[in-house]
mmCIF file of the N, C-alpha and C atoms, coordinates in Angstrom:
data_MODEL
# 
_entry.id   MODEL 
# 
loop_
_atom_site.group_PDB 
_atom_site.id 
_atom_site.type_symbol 
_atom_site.label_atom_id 
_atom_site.label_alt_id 
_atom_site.label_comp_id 
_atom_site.label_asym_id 
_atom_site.label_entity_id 
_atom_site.label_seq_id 
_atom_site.pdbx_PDB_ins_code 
_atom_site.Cartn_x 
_atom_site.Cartn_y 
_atom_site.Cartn_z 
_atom_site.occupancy 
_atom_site.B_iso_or_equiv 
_atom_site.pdbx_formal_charge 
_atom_site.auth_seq_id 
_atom_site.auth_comp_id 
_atom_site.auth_asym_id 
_atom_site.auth_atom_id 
_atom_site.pdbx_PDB_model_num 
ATOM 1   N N  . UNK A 1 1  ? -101.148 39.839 15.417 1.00 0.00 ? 1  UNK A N  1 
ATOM 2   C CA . UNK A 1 1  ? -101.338 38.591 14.718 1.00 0.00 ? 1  UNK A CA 1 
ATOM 3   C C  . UNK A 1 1  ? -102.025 37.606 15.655 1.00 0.00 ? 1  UNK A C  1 
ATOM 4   N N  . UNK A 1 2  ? -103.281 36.757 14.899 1.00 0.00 ? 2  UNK A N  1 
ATOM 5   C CA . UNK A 1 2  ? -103.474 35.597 15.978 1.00 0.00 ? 2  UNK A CA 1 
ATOM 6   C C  . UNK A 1 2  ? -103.240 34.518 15.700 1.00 0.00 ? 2  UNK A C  1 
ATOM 7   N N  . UNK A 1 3  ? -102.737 33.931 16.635 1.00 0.00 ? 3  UNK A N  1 
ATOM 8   C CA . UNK A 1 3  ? -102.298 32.792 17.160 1.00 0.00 ? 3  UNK A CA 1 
ATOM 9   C C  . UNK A 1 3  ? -103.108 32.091 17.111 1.00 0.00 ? 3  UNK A C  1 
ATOM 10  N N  . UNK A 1 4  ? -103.494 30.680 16.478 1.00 0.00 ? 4  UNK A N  1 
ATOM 11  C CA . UNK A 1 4  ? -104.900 29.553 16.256 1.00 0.00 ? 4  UNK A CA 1 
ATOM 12  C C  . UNK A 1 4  ? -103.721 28.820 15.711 1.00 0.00 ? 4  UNK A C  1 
ATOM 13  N N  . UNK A 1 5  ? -104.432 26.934 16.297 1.00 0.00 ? 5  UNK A N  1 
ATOM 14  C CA . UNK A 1 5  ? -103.825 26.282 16.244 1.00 0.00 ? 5  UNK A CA 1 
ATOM 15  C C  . UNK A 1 5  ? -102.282 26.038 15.882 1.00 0.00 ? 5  UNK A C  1 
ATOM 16  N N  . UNK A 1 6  ? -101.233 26.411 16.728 1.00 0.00 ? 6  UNK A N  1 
ATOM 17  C CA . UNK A 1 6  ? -100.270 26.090 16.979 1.00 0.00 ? 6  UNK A CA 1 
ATOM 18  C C  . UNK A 1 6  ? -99.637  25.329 17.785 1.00 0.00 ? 6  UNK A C  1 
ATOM 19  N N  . UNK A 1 7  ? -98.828  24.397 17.558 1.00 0.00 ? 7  UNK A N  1 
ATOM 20  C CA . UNK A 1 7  ? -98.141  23.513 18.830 1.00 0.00 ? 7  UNK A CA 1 
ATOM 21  C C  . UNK A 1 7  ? -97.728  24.148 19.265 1.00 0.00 ? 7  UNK A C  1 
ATOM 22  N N  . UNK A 1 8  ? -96.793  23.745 21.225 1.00 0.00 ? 8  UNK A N  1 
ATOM 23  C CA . UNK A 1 8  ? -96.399  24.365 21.945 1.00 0.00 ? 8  UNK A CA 1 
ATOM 24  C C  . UNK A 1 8  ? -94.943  24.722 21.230 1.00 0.00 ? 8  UNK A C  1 
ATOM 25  N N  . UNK A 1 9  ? -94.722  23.922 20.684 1.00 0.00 ? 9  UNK A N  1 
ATOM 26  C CA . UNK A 1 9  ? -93.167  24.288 20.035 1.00 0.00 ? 9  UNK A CA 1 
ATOM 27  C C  . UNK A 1 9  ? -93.164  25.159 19.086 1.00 0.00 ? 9  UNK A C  1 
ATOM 28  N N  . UNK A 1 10 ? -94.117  25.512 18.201 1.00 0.00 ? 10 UNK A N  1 
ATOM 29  C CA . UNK A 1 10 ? -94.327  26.632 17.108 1.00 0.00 ? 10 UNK A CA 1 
ATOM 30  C C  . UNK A 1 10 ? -94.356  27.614 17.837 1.00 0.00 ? 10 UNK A C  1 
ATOM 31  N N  . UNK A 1 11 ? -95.506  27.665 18.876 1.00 0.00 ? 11 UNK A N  1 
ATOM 32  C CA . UNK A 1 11 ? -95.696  29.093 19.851 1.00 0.00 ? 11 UNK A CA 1 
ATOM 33  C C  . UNK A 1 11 ? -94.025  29.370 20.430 1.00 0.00 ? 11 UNK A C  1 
ATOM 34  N N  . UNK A 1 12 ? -93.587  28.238 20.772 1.00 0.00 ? 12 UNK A N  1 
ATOM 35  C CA . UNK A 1 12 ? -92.275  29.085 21.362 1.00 0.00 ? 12 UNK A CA 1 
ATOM 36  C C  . UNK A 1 12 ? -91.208  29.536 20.217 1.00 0.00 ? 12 UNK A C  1 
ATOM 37  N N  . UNK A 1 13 ? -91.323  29.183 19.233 1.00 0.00 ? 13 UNK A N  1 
ATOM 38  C CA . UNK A 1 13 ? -90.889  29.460 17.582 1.00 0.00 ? 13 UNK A CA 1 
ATOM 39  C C  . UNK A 1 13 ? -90.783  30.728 17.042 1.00 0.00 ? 13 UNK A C  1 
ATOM 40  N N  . UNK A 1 14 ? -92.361  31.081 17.347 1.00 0.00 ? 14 UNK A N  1 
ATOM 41  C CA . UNK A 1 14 ? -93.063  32.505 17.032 1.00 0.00 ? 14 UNK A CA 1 
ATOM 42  C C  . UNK A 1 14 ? -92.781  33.434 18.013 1.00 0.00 ? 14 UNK A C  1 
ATOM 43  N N  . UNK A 1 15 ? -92.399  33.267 19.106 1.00 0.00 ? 15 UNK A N  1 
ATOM 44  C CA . UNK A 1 15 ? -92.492  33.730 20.202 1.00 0.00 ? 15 UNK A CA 1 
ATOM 45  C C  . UNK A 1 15 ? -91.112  34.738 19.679 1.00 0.00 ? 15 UNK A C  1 
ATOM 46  N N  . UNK A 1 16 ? -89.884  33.653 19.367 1.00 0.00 ? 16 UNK A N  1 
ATOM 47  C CA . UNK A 1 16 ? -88.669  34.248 19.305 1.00 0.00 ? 16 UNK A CA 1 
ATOM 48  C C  . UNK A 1 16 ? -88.847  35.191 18.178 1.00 0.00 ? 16 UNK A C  1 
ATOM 49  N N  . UNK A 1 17 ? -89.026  34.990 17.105 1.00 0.00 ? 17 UNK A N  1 
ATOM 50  C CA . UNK A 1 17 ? -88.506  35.383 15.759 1.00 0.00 ? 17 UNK A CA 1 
ATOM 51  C C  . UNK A 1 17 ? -89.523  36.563 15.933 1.00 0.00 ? 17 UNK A C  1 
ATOM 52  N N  . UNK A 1 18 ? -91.067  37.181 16.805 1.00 0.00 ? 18 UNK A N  1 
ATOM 53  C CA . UNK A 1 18 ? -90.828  38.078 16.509 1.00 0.00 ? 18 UNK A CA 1 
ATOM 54  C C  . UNK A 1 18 ? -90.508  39.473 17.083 1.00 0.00 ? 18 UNK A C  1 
ATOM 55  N N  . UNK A 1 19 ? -89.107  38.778 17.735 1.00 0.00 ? 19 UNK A N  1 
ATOM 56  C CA . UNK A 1 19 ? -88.166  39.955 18.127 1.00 0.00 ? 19 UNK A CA 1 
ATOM 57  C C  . UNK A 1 19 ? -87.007  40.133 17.160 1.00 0.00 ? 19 UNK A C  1 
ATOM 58  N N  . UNK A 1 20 ? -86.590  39.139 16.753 1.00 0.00 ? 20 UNK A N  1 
ATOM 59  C CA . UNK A 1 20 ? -85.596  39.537 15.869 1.00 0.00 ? 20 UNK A CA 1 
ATOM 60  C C  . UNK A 1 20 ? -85.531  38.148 14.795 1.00 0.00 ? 20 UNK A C  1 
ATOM 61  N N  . UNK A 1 21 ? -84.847  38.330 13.642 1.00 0.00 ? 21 UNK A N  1 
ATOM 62  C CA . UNK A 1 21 ? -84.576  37.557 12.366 1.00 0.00 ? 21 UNK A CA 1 
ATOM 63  C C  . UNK A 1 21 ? -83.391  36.552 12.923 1.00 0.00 ? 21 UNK A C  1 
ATOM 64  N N  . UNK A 1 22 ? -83.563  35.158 13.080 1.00 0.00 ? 22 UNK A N  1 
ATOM 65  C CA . UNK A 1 22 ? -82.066  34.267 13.466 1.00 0.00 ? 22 UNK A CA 1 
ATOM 66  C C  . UNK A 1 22 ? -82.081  33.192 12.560 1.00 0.00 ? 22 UNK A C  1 
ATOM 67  N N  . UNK A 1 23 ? -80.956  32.386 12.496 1.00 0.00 ? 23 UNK A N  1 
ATOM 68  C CA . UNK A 1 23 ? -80.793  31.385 11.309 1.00 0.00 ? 23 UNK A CA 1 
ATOM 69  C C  . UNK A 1 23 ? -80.998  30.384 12.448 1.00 0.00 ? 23 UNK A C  1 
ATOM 70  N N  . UNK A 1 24 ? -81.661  29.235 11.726 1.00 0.00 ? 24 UNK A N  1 
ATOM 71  C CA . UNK A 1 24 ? -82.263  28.007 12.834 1.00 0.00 ? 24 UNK A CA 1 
ATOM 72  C C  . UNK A 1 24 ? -81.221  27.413 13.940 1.00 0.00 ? 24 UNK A C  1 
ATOM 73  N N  . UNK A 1 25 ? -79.547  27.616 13.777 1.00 0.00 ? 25 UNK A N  1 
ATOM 74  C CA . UNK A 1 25 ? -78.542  27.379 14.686 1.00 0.00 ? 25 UNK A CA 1 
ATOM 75  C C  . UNK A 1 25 ? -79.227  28.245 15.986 1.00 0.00 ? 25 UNK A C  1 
ATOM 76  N N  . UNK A 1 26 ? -79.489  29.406 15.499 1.00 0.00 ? 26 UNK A N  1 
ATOM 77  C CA . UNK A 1 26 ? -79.659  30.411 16.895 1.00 0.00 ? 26 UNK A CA 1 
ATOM 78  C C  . UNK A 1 26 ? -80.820  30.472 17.543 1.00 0.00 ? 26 UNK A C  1 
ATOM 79  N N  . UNK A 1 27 ? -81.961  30.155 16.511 1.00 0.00 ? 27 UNK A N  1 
ATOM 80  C CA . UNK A 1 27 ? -83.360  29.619 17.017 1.00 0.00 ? 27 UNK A CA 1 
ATOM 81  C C  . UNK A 1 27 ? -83.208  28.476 17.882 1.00 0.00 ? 27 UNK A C  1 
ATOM 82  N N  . UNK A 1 28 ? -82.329  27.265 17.503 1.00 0.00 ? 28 UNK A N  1 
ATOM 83  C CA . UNK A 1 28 ? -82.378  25.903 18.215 1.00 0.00 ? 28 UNK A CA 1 
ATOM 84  C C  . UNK A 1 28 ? -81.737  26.734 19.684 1.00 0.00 ? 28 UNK A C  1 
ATOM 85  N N  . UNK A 1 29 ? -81.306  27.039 19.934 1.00 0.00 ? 29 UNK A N  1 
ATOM 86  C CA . UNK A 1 29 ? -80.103  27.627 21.132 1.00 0.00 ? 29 UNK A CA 1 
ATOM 87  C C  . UNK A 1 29 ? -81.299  28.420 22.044 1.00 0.00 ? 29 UNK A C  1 
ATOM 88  N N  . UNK A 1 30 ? -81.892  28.887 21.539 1.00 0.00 ? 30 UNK A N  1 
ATOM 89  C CA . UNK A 1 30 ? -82.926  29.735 22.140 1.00 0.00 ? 30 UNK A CA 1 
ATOM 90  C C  . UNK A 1 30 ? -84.594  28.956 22.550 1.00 0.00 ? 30 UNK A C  1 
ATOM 91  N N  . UNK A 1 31 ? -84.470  28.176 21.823 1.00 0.00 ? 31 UNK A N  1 
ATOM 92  C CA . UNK A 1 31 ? -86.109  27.826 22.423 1.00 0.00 ? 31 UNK A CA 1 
ATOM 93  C C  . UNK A 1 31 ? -85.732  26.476 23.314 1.00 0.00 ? 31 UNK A C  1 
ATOM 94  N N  . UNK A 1 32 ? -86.273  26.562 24.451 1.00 0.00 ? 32 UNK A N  1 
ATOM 95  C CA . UNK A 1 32 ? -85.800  25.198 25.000 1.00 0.00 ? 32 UNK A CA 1 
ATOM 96  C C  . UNK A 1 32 ? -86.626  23.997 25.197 1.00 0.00 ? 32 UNK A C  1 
ATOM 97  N N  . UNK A 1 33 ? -87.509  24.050 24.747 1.00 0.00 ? 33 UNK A N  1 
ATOM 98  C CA . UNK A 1 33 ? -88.997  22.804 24.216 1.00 0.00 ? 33 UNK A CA 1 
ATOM 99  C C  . UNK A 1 33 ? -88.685  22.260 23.034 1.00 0.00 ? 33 UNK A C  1 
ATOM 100 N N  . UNK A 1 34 ? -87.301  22.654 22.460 1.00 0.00 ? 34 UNK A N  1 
ATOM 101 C CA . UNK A 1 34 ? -86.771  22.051 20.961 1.00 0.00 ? 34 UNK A CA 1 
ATOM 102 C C  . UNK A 1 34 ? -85.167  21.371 21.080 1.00 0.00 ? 34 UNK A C  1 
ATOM 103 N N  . UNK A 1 35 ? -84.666  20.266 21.242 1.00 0.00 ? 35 UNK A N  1 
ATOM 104 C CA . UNK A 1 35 ? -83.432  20.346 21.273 1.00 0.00 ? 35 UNK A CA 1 
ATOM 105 C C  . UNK A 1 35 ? -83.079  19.430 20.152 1.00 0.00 ? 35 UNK A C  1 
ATOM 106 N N  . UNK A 1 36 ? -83.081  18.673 19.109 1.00 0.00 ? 36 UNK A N  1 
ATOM 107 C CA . UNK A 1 36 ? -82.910  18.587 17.776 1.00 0.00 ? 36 UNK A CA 1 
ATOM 108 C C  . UNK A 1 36 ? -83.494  19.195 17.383 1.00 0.00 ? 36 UNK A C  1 
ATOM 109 N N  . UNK A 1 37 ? -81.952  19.560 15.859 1.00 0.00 ? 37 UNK A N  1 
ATOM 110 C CA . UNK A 1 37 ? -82.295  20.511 14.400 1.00 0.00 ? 37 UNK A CA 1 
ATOM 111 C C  . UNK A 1 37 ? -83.604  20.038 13.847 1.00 0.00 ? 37 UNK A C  1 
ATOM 112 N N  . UNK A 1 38 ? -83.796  18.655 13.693 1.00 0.00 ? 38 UNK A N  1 
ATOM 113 C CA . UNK A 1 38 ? -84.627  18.167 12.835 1.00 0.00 ? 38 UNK A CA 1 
ATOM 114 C C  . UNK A 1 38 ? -86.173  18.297 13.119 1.00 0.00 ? 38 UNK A C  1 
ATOM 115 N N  . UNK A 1 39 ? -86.377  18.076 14.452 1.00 0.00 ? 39 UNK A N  1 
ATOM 116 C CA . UNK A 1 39 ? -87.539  18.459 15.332 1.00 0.00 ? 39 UNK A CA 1 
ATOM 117 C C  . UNK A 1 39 ? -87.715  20.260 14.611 1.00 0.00 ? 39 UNK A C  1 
ATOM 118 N N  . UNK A 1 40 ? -87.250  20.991 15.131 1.00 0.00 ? 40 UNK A N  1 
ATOM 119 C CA . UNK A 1 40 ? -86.936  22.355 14.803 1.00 0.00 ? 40 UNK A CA 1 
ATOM 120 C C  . UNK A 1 40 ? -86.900  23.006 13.224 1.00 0.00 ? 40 UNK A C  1 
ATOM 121 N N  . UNK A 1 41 ? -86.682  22.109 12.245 1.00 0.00 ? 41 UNK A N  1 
ATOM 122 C CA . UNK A 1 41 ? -86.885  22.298 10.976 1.00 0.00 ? 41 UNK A CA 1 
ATOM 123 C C  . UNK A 1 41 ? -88.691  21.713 10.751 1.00 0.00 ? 41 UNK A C  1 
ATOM 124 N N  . UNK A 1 42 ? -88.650  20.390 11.559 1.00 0.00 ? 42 UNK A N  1 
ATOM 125 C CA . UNK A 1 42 ? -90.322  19.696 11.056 1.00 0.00 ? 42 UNK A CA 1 
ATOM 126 C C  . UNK A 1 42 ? -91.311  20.798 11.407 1.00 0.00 ? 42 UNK A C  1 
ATOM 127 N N  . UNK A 1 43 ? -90.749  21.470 12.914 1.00 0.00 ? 43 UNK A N  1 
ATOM 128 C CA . UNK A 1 43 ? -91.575  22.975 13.330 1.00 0.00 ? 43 UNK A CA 1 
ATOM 129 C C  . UNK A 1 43 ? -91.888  24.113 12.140 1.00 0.00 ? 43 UNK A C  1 
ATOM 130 N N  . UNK A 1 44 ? -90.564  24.420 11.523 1.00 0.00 ? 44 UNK A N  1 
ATOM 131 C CA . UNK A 1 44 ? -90.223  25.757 10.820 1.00 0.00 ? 44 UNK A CA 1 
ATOM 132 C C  . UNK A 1 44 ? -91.246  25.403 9.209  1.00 0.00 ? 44 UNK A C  1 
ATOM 133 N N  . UNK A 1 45 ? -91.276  23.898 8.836  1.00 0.00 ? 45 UNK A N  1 
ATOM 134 C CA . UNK A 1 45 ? -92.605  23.652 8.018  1.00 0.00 ? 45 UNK A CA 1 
ATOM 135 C C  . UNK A 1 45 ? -93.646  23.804 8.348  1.00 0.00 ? 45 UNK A C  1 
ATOM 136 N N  . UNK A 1 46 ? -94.332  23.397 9.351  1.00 0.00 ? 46 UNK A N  1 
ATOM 137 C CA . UNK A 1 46 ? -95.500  23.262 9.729  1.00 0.00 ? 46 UNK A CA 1 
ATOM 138 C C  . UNK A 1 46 ? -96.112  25.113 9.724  1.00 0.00 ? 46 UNK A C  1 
ATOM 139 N N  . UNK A 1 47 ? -95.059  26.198 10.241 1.00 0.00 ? 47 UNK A N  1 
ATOM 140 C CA . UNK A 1 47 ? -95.268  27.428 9.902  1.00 0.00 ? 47 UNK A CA 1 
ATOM 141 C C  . UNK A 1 47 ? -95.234  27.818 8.757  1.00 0.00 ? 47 UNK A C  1 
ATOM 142 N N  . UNK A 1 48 ? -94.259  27.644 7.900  1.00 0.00 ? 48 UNK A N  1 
ATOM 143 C CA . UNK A 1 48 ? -94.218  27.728 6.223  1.00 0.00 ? 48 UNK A CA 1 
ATOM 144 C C  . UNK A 1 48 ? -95.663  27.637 5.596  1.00 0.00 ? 48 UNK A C  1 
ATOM 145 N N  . UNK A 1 49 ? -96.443  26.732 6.256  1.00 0.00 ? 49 UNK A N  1 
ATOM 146 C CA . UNK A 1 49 ? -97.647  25.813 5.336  1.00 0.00 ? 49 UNK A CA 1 
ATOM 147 C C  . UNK A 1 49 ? -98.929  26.690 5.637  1.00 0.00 ? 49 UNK A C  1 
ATOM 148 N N  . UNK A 1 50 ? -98.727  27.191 7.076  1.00 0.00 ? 50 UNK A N  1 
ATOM 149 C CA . UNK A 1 50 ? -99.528  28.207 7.584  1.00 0.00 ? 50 UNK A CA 1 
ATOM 150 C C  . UNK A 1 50 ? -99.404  30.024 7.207  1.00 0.00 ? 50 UNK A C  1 
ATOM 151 N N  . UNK A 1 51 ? -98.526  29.787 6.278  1.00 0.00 ? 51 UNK A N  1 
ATOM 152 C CA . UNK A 1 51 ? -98.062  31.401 6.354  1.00 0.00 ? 51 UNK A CA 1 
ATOM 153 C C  . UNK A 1 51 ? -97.396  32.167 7.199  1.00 0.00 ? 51 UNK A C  1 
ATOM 154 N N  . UNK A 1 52 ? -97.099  31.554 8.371  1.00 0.00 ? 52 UNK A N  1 
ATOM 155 C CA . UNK A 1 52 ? -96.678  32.421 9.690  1.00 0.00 ? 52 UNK A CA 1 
ATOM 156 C C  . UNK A 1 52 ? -95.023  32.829 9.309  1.00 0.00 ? 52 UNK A C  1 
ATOM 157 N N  . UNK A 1 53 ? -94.101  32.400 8.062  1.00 0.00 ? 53 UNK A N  1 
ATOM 158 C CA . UNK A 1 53 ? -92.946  32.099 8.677  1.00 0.00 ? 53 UNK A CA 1 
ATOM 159 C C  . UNK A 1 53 ? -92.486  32.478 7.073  1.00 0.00 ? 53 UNK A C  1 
ATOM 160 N N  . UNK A 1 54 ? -91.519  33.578 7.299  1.00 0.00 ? 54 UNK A N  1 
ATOM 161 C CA . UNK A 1 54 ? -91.096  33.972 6.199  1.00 0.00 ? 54 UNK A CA 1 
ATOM 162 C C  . UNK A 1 54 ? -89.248  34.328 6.297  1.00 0.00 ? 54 UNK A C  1 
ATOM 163 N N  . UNK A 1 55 ? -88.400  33.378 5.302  1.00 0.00 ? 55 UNK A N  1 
ATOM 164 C CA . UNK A 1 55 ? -87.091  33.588 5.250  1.00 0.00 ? 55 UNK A CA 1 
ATOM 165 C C  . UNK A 1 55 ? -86.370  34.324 4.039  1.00 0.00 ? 55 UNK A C  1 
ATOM 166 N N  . UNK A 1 56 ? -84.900  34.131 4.198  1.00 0.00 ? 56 UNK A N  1 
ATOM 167 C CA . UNK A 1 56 ? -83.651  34.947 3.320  1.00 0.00 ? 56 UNK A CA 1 
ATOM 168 C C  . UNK A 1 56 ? -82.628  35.012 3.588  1.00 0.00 ? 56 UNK A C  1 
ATOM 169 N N  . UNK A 1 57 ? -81.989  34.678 2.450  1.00 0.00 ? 57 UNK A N  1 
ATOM 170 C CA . UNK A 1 57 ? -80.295  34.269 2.510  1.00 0.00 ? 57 UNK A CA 1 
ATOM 171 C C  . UNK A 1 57 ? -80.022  35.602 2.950  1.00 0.00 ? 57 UNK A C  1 
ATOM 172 N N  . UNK A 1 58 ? -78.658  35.608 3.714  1.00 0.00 ? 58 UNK A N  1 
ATOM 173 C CA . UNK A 1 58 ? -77.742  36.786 3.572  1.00 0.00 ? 58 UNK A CA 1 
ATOM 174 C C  . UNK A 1 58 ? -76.213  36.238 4.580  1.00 0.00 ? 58 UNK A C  1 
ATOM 175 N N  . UNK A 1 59 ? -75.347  36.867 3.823  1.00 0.00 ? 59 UNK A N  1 
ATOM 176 C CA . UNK A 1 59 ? -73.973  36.223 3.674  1.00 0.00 ? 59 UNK A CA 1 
ATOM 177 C C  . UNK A 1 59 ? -73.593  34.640 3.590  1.00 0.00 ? 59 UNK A C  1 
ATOM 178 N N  . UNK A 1 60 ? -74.645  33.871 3.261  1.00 0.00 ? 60 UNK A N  1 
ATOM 179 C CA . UNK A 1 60 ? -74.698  32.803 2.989  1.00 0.00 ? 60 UNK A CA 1 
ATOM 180 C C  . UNK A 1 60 ? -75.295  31.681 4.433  1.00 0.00 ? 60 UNK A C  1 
ATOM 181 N N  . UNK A 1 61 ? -76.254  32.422 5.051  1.00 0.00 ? 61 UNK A N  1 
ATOM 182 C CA . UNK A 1 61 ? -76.680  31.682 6.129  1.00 0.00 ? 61 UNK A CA 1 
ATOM 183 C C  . UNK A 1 61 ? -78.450  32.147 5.995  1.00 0.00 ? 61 UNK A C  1 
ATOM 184 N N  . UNK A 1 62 ? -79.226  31.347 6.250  1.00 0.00 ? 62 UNK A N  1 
ATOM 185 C CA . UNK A 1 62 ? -80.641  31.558 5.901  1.00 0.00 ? 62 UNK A CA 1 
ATOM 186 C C  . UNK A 1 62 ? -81.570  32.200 7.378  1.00 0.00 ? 62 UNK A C  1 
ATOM 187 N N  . UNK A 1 63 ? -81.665  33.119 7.500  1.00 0.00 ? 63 UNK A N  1 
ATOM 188 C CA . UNK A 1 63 ? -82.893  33.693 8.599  1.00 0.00 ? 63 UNK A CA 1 
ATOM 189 C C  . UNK A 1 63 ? -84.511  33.843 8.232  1.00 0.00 ? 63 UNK A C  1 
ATOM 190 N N  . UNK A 1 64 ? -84.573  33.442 9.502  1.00 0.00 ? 64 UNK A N  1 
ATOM 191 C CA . UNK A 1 64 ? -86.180  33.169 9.822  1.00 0.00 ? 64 UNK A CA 1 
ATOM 192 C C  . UNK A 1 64 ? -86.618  34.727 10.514 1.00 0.00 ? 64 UNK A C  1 
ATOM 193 N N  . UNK A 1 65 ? -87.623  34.411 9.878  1.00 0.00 ? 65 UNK A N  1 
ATOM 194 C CA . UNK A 1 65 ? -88.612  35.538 10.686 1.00 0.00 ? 65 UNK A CA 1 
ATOM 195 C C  . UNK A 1 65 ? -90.048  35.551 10.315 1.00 0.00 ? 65 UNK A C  1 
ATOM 196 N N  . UNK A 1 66 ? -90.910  36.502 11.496 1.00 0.00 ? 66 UNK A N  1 
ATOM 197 C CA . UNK A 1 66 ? -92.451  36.185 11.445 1.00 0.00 ? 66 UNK A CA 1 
ATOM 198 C C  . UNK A 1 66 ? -93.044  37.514 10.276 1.00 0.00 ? 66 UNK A C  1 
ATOM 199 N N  . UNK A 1 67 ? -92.972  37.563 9.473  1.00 0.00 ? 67 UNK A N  1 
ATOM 200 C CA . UNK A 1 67 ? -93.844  39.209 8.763  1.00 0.00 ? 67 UNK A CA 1 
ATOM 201 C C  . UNK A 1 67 ? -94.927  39.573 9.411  1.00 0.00 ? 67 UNK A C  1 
# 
């Protein structure tokens, strides 16, 4: 996949998720260029809008990941 125009905080975003699927609690914990949820959700749009960023409920908690 290439990478074009992304902030440094998306790149470290993308970076995580595509090793494994986490719900944004475990994403925030893991990227350390992000330390508010809200910062970290304004990120997880800005990928949404681009296509990069695809989610899904399961047991009632929502995970992120890159397809």
């Amino acid at each position: 996949m290439e990478i074009v125009n992304l902030t440094e905080k998306q790149k470290s975003v993308v970076d995580i998720l595509k090793k494994e699927h986490l719900t944004s609690f475990q994403i925030l914990t893991r990227v350390k260029n992000i330390s508010i949820i809200l910062v970290l959700y304004k990120e997880l749009d800005g990928l949404y809008k681009k296509g990069m960023l695809g989610s899904y409920i399961k047991n009632n908690l929502k995970y992120y990941y890159i397809p």
